[in-house]
C-alpha positions as CSV (number, residue, x, y, z in Angstrom):
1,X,25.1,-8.9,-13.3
2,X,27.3,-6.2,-12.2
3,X,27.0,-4.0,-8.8
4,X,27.7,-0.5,-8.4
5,X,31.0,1.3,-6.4
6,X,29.5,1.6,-2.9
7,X,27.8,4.7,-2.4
8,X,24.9,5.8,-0.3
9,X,26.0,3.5,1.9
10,X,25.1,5.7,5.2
11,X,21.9,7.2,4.1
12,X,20.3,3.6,2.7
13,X,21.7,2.4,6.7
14,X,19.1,5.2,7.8
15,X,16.8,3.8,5.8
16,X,17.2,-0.3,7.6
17,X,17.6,1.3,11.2
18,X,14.4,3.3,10.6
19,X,12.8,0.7,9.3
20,X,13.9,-1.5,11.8
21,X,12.4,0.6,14.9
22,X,9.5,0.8,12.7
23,X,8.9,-2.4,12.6
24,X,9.8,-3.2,16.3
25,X,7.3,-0.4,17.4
26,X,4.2,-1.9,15.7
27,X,5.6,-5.2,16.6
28,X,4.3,-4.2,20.1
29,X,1.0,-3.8,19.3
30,X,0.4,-6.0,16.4
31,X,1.4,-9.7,16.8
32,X,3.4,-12.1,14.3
33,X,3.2,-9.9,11.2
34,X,6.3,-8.7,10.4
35,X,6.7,-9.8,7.0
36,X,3.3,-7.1,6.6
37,X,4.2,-4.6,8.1
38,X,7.7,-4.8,5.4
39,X,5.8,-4.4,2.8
40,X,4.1,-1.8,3.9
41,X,7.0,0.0,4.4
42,X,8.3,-0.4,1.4
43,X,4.8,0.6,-0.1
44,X,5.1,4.2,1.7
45,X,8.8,4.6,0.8
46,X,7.9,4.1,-3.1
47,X,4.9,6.6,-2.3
48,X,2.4,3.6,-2.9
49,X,-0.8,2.7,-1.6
50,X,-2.4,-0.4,-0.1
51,X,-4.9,-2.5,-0.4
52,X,-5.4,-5.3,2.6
53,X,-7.9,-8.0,1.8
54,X,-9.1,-10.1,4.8
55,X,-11.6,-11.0,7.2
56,X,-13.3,-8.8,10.3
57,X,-10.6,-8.6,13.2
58,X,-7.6,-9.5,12.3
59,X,-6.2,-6.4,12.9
60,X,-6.5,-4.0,9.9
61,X,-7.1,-1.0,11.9
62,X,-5.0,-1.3,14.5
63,X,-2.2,-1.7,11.5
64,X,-3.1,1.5,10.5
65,X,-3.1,3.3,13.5
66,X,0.3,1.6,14.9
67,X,1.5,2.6,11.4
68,X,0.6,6.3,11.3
69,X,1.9,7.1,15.4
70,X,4.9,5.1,14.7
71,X,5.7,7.2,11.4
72,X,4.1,10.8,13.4
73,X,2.1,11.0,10.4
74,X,-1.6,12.4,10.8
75,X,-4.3,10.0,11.0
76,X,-7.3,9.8,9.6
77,X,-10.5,7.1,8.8
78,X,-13.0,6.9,6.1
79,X,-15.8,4.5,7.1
80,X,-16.8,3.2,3.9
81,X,-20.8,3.1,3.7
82,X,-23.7,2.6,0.6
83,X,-24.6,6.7,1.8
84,X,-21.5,8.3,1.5
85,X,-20.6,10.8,-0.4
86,X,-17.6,12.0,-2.3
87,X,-17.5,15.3,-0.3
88,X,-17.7,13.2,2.8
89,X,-14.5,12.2,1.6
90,X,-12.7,15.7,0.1
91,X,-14.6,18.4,1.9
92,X,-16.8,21.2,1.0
93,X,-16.9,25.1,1.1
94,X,-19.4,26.2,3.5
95,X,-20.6,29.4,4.2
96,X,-19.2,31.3,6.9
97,X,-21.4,33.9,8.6
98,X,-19.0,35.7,10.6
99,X,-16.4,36.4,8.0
100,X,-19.4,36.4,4.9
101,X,-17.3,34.3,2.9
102,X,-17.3,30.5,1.4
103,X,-14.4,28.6,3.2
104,X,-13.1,25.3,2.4
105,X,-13.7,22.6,5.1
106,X,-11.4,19.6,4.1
107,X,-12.5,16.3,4.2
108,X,-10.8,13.1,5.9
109,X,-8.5,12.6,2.8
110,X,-6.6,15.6,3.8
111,X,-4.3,13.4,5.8
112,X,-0.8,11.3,5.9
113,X,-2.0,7.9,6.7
114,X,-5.9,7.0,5.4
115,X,-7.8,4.1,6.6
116,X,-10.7,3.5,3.5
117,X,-12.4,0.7,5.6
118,X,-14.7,-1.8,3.6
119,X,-14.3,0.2,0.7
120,X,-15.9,-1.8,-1.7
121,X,-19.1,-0.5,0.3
122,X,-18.6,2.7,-1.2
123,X,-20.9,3.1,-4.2
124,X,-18.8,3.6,-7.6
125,X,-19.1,7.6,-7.2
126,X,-17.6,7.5,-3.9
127,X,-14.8,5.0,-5.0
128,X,-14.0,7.8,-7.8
129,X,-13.8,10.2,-5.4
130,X,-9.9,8.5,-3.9
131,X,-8.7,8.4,-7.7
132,X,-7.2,11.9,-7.9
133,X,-6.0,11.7,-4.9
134,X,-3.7,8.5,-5.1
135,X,-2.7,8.8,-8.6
136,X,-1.9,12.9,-8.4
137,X,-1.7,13.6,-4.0
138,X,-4.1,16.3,-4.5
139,X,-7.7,17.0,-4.1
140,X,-10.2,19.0,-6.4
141,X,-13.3,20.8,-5.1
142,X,-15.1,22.9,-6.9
143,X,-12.3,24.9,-8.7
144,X,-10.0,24.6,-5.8
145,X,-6.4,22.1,-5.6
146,X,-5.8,21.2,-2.5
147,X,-1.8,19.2,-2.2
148,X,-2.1,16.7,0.1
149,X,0.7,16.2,3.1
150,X,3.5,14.3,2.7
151,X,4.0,11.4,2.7
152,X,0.1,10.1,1.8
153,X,-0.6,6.6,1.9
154,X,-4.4,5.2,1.9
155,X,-4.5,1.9,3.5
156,X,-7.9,0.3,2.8
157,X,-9.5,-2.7,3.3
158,X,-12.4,-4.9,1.7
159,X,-13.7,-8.2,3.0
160,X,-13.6,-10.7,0.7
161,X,-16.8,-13.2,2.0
162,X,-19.2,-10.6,2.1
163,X,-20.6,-9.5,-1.0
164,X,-24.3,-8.3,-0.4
165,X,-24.5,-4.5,-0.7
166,X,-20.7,-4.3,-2.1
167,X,-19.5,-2.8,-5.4
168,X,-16.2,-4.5,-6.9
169,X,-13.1,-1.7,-7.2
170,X,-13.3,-0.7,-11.0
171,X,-9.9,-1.6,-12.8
172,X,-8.8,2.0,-12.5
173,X,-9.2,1.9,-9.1
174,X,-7.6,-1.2,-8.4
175,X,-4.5,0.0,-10.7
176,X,-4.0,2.8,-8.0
177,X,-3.0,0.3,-5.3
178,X,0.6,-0.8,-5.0
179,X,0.2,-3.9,-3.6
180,X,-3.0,-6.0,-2.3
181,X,-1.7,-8.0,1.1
182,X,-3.9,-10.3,3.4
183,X,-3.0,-10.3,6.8
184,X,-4.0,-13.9,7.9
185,X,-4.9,-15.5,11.4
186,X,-2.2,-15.2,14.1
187,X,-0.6,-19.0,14.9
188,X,-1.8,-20.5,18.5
189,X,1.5,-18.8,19.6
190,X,0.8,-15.4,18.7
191,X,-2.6,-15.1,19.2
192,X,-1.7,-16.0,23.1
193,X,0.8,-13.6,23.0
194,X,-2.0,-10.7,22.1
195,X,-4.0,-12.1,25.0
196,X,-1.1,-11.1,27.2
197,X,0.0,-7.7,25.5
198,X,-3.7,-6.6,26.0
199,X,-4.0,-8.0,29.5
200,X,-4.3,-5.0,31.5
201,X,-4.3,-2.0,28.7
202,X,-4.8,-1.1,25.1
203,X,-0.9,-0.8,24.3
204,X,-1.5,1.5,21.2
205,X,-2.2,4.1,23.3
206,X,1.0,3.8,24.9
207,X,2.8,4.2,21.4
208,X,5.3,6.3,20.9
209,X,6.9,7.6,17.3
210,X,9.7,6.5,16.2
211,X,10.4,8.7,13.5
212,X,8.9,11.7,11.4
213,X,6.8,12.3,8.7
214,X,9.8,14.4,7.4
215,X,11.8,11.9,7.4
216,X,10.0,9.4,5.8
217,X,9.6,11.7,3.0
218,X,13.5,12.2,3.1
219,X,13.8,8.5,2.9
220,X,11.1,8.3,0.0
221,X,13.8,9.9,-1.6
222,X,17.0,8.2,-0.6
223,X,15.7,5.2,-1.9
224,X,15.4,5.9,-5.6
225,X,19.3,6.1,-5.3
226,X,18.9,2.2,-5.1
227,X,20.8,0.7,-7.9
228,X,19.0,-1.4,-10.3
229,X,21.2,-3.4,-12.7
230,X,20.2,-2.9,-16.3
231,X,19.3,-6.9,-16.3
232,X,17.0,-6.4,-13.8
233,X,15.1,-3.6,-15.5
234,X,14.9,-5.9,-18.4
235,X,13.4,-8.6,-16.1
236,X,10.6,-6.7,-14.7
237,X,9.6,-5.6,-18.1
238,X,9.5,-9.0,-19.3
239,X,7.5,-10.1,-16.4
240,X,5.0,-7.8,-16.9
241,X,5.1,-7.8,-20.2
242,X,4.2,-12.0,-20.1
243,X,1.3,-10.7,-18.4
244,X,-0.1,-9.2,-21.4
245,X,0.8,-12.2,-23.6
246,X,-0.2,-15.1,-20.8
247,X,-3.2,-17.4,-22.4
248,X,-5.3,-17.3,-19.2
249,X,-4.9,-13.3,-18.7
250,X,-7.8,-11.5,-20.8
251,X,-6.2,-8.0,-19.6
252,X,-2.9,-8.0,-18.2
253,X,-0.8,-5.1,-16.2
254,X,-0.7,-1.4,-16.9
255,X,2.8,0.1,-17.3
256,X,2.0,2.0,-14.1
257,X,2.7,-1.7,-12.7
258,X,5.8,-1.7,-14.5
259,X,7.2,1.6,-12.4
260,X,5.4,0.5,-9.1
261,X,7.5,-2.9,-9.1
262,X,10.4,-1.1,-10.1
263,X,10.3,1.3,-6.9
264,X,9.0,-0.8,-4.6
265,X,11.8,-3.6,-4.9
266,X,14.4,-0.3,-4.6
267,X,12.1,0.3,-1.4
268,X,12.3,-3.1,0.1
269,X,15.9,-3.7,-0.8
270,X,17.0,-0.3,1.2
271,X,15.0,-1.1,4.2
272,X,16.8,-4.7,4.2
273,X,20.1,-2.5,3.9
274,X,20.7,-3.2,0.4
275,X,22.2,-0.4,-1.8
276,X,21.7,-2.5,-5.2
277,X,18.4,-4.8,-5.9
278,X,18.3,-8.4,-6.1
279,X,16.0,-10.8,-8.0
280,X,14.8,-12.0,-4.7
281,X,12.8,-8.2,-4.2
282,X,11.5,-8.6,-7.4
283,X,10.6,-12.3,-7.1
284,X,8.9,-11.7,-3.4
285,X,6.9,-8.3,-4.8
286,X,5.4,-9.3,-8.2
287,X,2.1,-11.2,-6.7
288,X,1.6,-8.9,-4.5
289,X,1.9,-5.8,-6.7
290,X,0.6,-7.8,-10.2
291,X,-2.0,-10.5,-9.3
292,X,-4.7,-7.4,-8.8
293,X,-4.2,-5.8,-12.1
294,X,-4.9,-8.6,-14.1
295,X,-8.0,-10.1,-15.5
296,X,-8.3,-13.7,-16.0
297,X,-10.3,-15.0,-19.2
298,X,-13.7,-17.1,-18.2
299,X,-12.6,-19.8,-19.0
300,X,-9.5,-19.6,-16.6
301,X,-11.7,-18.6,-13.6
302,X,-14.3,-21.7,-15.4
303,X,-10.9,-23.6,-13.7
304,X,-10.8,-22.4,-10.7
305,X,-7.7,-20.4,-11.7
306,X,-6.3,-17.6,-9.4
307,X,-4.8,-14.5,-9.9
308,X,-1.9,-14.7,-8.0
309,X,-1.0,-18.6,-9.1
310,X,-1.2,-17.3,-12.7
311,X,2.0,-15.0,-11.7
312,X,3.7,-17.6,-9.6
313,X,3.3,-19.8,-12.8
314,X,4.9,-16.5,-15.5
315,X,7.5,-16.1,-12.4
316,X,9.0,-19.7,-13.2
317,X,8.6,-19.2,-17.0
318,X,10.2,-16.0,-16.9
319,X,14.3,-16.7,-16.8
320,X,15.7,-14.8,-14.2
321,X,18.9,-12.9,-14.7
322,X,22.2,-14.2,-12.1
């Protein structure tokens, strides 16, 4: 596997010290979950989207806030409910009395970083109502386009225990998310540590950005100057491609997989400082960005079959290219 002449060298360094401080600054807030908040990062530097699966309280929230005042990106949050509505969501045009004219009002969407909160409490409808906006960045209302800011990441969240009065995220929807994480508790360690950090005050509010959104969206584009050897490319087709053709995989991942791997391992691999990607990205990144966009047959999930061990088993089948 050859490497390219070094180039971009000073702009992909940007990209590691930024993401550094970035990191550092939400460590503050956020305890022990660094590794996270990296993949994250490299989610919104591939212009991808989230999807955070976990129990109440561990912090979900407070990732996304940290997140959006670290970045000086405009926040906003969608609390997912069985009532709301898709214009809840992307606006409406009211009436204005003064001026006698309709004006558009947007909606919560119209923002850089989006909490969806327990967003498989959203009826079907509702859910529809985020799929323009992640898979195009704009909104349609009426017969109006409205571009959404850049950079736009949603960040949602779903419990996975409670089911009553939930409706599972519909394949498409699902497909839209870059990667599904899961937090996890803090150690004995760190959760003593948070006792003490938010001992006297709440130190979010005390956060301070680290960078800009223009920035970011200047390093969304830096990074696609990440070199990916022609082996490489070959090896993330064929992992996805053994998704399709696994015998426990009813429906595997779409080609829109395929690209989001691609870009994300160029994201993670510039912010660890890296102008060329190794297998190691790619390795580290398939579950999380695969294991959602696959369906297992009946009789796999009949055997207590996962997702995500159904990759880790095509990622040692799948040779990987030295």
């Amino acid at each position: 596997m050859s490497r390219p002449a070094v180039q971009n060298t000073e702009l992909i360094s940007q990209v590691a010290q930024a993401a550094a401080q970035i990191k550092s600054n939400i460590g503050k807030v956020l305890v022990g979950k660094d590794d996270v908040v990296e993949l994250i990062l490299a989610a919104v530097l591939s212009g991808g989207h989230v999807l955070i699966e976990d129990v109440p309280g561990i912090g979900k929230t407070t990732l996304a806030r940290a997140l959006a005042n670290s970045l000086d990106c405009v926040f906003k949050r969608i609390q997912c409910t069985p009532d709301l509505l898709p214009s809840d969501i992307t606006g409406i045009h009211y009436y204005n009395q003064q001026t006698g004219a309709f004006e558009f009002r947007p909606g919560p969407i119209i923002a850089q970083v989006v909490l969806a909160d327990e967003i498989n409490r959203a009826t079907p409808r509702t859910q529809s109502a985020l799929l323009e906006a992640m898979g195009e960045g704009q909104v349609t209302v009426d017969q109006t386009t409205v571009q959404l800011p850049a950079p736009f990441l949603v960040l949602a969240t779903q419990n996975p225990i409670e089911l009553e009065g939930t409706f599972p995220l519909p394949e498409a929807q699902l497909d839209r998310f870059l990667l599904r994480l899961n937090m996890g508790y803090p150690a004995e360690s760190e959760e003593e540590e948070m006792l003490l950090r938010f001992q006297e005050a709440d130190p979010l509010g005390e956060m301070k950005a680290v960078t800009s959104a223009q920035q970011v969206a200047e390093f969304q584009t830096w990074v696609q100057r990440v070199y990916v050897d022609p082996v490489l490319r070959t090896y993330i087709v064929r992992l996805v491609q053994a998704t399709r053709d696994h015998q426990d995989i009813e429906l595997g991942a779409s080609p829109r997989a395929t690209l989001g791997l691609y870009r994300c391992s160029q994201a993670l691999s510039a912010i660890r400082g890296r102008e060329y990607v190794t297998p190691d990205e790619i390795k580290l990144l398939a579950p999380y960005a695969l294991a959602h966009r696959v369906i297992l047959k009946s009789q796999a999930r009949l055997r207590e079959r996962t997702s995500e061990s159904v990759i880790l088993e095509i990622l040692e089948q799948v040779e990987v290219p030295v």
